[in-house]
PAVOLUM-866652 format. One record per residue (C-alpha): x, y, z; residue in three letters; residue number from 0. Coordinates in steps of 0.1 Angstrom, whole numbers. Example, Ala and Ser with C-alpha at 12.3 -4.5 7.8 and 13.67 -1.06 7.14 Angstrom:
<recs>
123_-45_78_Ala_0
137_-11_71_Ser_1
</recs>
This chain:
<recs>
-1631_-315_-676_Unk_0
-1643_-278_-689_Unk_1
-1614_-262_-681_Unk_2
-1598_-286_-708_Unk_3
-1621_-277_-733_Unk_4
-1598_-262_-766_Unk_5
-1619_-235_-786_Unk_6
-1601_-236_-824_Unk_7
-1613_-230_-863_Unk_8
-1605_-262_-882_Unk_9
-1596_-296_-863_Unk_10
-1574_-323_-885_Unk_11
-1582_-356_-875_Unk_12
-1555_-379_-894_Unk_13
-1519_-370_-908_Unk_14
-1512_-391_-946_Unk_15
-1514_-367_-974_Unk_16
-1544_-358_-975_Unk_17
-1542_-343_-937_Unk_18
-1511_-324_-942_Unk_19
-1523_-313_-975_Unk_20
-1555_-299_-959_Unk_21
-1534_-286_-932_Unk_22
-1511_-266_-963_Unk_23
-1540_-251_-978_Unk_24
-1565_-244_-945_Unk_25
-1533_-228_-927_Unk_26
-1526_-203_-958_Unk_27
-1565_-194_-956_Unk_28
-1555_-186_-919_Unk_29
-1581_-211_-904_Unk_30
-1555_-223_-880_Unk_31
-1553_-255_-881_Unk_32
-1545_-282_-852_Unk_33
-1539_-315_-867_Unk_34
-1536_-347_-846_Unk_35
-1519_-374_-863_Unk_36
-1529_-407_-849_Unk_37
-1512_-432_-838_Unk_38
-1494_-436_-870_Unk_39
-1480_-401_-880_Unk_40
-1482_-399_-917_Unk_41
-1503_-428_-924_Unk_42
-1497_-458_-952_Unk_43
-1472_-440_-971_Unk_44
-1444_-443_-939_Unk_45
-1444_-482_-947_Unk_46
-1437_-477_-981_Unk_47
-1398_-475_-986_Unk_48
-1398_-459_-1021_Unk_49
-1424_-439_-1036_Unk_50
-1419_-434_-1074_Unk_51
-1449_-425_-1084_Unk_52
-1455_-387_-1069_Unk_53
-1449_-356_-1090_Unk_54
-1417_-334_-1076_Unk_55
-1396_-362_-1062_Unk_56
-1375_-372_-1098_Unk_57
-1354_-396_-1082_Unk_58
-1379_-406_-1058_Unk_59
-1384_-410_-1020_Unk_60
-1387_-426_-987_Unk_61
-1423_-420_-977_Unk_62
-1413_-418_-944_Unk_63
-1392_-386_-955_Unk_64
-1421_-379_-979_Unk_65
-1447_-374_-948_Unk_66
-1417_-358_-931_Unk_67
-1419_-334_-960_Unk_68
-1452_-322_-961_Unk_69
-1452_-324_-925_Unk_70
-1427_-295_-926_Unk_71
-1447_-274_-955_Unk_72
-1479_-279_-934_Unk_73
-1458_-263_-900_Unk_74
-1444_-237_-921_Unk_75
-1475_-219_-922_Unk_76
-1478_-226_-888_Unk_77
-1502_-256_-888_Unk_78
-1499_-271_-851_Unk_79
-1491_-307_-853_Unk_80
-1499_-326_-824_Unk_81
-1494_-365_-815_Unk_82
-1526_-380_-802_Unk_83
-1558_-398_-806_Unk_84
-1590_-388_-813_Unk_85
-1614_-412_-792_Unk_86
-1646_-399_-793_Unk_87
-1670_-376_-812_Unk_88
-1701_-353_-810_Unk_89
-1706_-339_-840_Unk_90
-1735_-306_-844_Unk_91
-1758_-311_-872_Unk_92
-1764_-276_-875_Unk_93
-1751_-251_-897_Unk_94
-1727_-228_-878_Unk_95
-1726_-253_-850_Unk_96
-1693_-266_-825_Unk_97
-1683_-298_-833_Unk_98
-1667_-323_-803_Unk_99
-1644_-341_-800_Unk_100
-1623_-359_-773_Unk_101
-1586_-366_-779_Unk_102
-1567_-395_-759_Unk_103
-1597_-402_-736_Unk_104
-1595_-366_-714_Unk_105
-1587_-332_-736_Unk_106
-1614_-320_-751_Unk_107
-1617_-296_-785_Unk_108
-1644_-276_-798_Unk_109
-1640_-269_-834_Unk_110
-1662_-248_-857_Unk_111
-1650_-274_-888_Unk_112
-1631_-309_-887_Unk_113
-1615_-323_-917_Unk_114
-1613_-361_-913_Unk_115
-1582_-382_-929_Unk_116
-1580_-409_-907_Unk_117
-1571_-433_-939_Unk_118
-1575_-468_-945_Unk_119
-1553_-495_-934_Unk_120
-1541_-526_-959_Unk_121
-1558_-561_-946_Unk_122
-1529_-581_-942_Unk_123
-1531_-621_-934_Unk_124
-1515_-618_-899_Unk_125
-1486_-640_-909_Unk_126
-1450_-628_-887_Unk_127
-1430_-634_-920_Unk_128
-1454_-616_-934_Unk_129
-1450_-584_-910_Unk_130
-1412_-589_-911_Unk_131
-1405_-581_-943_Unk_132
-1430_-558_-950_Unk_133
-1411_-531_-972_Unk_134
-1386_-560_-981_Unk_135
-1409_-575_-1007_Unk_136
-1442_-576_-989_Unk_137
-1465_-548_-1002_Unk_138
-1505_-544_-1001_Unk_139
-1503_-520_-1032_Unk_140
-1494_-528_-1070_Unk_141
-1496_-492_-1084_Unk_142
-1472_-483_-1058_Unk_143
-1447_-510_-1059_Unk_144
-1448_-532_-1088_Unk_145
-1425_-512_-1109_Unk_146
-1396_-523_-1087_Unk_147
-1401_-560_-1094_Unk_148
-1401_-553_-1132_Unk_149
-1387_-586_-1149_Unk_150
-1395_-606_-1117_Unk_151
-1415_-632_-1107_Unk_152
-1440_-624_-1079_Unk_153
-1474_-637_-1062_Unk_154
-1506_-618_-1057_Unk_155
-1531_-632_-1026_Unk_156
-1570_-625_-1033_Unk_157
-1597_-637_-1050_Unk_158
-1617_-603_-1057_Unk_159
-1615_-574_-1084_Unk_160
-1581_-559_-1062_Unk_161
-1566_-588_-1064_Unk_162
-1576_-596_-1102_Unk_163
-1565_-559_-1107_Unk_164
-1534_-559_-1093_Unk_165
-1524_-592_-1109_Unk_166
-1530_-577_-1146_Unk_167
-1512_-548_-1136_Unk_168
-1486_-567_-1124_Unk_169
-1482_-593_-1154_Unk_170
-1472_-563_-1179_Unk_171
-1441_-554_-1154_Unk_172
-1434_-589_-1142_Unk_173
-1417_-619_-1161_Unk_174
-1447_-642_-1137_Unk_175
-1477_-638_-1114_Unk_176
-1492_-667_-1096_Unk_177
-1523_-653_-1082_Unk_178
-1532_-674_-1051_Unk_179
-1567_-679_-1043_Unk_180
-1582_-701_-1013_Unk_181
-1615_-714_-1029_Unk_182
-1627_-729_-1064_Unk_183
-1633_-701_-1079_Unk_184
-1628_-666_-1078_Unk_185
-1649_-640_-1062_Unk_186
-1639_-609_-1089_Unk_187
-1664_-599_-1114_Unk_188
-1667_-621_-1145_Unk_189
-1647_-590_-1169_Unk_190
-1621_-594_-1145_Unk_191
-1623_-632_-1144_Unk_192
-1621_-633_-1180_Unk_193
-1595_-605_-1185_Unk_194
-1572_-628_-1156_Unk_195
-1577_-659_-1180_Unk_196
-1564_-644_-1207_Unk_197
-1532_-630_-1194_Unk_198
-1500_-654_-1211_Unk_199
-1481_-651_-1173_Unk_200
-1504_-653_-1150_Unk_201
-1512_-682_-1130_Unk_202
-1541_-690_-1111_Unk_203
-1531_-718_-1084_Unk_204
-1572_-722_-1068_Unk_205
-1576_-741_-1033_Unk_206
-1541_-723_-1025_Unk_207
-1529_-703_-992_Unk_208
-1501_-687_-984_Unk_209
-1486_-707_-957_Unk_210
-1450_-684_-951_Unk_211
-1430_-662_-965_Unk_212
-1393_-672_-972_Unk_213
-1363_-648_-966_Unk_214
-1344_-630_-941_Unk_215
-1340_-595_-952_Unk_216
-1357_-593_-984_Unk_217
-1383_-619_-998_Unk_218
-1367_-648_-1018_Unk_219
-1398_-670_-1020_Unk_220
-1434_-683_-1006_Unk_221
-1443_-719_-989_Unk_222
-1477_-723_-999_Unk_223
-1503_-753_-991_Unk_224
-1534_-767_-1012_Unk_225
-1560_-763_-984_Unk_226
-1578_-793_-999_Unk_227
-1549_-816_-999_Unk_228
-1529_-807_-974_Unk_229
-1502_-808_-997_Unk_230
-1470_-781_-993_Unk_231
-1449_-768_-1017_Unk_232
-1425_-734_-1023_Unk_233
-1425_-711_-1050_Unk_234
-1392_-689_-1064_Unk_235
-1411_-650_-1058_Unk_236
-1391_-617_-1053_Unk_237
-1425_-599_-1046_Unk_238
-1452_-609_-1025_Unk_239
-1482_-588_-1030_Unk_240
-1513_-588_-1005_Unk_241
-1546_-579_-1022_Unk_242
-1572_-591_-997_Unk_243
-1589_-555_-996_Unk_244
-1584_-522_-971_Unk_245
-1603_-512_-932_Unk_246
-1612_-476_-933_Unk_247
-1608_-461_-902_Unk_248
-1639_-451_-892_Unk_249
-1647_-470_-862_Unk_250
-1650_-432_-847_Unk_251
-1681_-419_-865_Unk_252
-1698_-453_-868_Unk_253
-1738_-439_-861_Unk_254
-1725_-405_-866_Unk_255
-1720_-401_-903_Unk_256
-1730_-420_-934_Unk_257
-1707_-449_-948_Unk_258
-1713_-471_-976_Unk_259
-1717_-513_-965_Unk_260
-1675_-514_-962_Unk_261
-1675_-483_-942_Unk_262
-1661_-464_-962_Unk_263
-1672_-424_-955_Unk_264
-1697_-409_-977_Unk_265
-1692_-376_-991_Unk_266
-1717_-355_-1013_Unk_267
-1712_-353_-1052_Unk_268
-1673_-345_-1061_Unk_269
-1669_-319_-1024_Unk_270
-1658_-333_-994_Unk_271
-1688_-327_-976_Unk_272
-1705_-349_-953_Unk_273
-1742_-348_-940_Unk_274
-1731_-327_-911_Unk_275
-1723_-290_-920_Unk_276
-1686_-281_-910_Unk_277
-1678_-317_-910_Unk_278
-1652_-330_-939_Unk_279
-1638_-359_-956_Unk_280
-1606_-364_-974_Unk_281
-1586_-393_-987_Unk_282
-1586_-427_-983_Unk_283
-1611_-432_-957_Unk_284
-1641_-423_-984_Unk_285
-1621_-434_-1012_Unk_286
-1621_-471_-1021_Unk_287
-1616_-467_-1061_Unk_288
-1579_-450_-1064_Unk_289
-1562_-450_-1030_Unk_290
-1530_-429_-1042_Unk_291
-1506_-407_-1022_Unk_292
-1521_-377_-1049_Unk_293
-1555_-384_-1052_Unk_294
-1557_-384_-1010_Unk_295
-1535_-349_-1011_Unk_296
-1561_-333_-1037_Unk_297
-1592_-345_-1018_Unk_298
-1569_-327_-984_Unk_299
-1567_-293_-1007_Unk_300
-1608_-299_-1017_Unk_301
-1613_-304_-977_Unk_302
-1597_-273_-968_Unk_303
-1612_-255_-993_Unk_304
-1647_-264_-986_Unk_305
-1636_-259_-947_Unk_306
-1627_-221_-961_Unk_307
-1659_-215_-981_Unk_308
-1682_-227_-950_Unk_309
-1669_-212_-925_Unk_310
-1668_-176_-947_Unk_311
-1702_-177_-953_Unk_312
-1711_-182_-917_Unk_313
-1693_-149_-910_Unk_314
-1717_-133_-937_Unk_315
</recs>
């Protein structure tokens, strides 16, 4: 397997915003980066038909074509983009040391700083209406989509501070919310509780599931059952809005690097840093609290500019 073995200066490990945005700014330092993009090139944002909500795009965009985008910007300055995995990692824990890492099971790379933007991934229920219409009125994000169902009537699933969250959020765009939650009582802090129970068009239906999604291209409604009664029933909804919490990805470094009790990555004071020198963080796989297509970019540019700083002070 050594004569595998890939010597480079700054490894990308993920490819959403805040990889190619890493890629942008660790490219025009002249790092060279290699990015690999995962099994899902671009991340979250390519099942997210419109974005609205990112500065420079007026009318707005297809994320797909958004990734697409800054997939371009990143190669312009000659960032190599490469589809593949990483699988496997052995990470120095010394200053000025090579960092390993396998790629799809065999190739091997030794790199002097990795920036990892492996992201986080929606928790979904698992339902195949669900998955179907995913993009067709099925969305895990509020902030991201709610503003298209402005004057609607639309469901939130969760019982927790996201889900409570996106429900407010959702109730000063929407004509009605119906907030689903499978026990007796919510699991969402007691401000939150409060600040639900006092919101004019929102519903709480408790003991509740959602059973299926109705519609064939685009949502037109929810079948939902009491899970104490049995008891079935469907509601009118344009929007059906998942909020049962996000995975991070990072399976990977699990013994490797610290993660906080949802394993999310922990980084050190506002940098990017990790506990091991050379080793990087950016986006949504340490950042539970805003999870936005720009907040994941500038954590990308604070990756590659950390990368930058490090690996200039090892040359001096």
């Amino acid at each position: 397997m050594s004569e595998n073995i890939e010597k480079i200066k700054c490894l990308i490990i993920g490819s959403g915003p805040a990889g190619y945005a890493a890629a942008i700014y660790a490219a025009r330092a002249d790092l060279k980066p290699v990015m690999y993009t995962g099994l899902e090139p671009g991340g979250q944002l390519t099942t997210t038909t419109e974005v609205d909500n990112y500065p420079g795009y007026p009318d707005g965009v297809d994320g797909t074509q958004m990734m697409e985008d800054f997939k371009k910007q990143a190669e312009r300055f000659d960032t190599e983009v490469r589809f593949g995995l990483a699988t496997k990692v052995a990470f120095s824990d010394k200053v000025g040391g090579i960092h390993k890492v396998t790629i799809d099971g065999s190739k091997e790379i030794e790199a002097e700083s990795v920036i990892i933007s492996t992201g986080a991934t929606a928790k979904y229920l698992g339902l195949p209406s669900e998955e179907r219409l995913k993009g067709g009125g099925v969305s895990a994000c509020a902030t991201c989509d709610g503003f298209f169902y402005k004057g609607q009537d639309v469901i939130v699933v969760g019982g927790g501070d996201t889900a409570a969250e996106e429900a407010t959020y959702l109730s000063k765009l929407c004509k009605k919310v119906t907030l689903l939650v499978r026990r007796d009582e919510m699991r969402a802090s007691k401000a939150m509780q409060h600040r639900v129970a006092n919101t004019e068009n929102l519903e709480v239906l408790y003991f509740t599931e959602l059973d299926e999604v109705l519609g064939d291209q685009v949502v037109e409604g929810v079948r939902v059952v009491n899970n104490k009664t049995g008891e079935k029933r469907e509601i009118a909804v344009t929007g059906v809005f998942i909020a049962i919490g996000h995975k991070p990805n990072t399976e990977l470094f699990n013994g490797i690097l610290d993660m906080d009790e949802t394993g999310y990555l922990i980084t050190k004071g506002k940098s990017t840093k990790t506990k091991l020198p050379g080793v990087f963080a950016a986006g949504d796989v340490q950042d539970k609290e805003y999870r936005q297509a720009i907040t994941a970019a500038g954590t990308g540019c604070m990756a590659a500019l950390d990368a930058e700083r490090y690996l200039a002070a090892l040359e001096n």
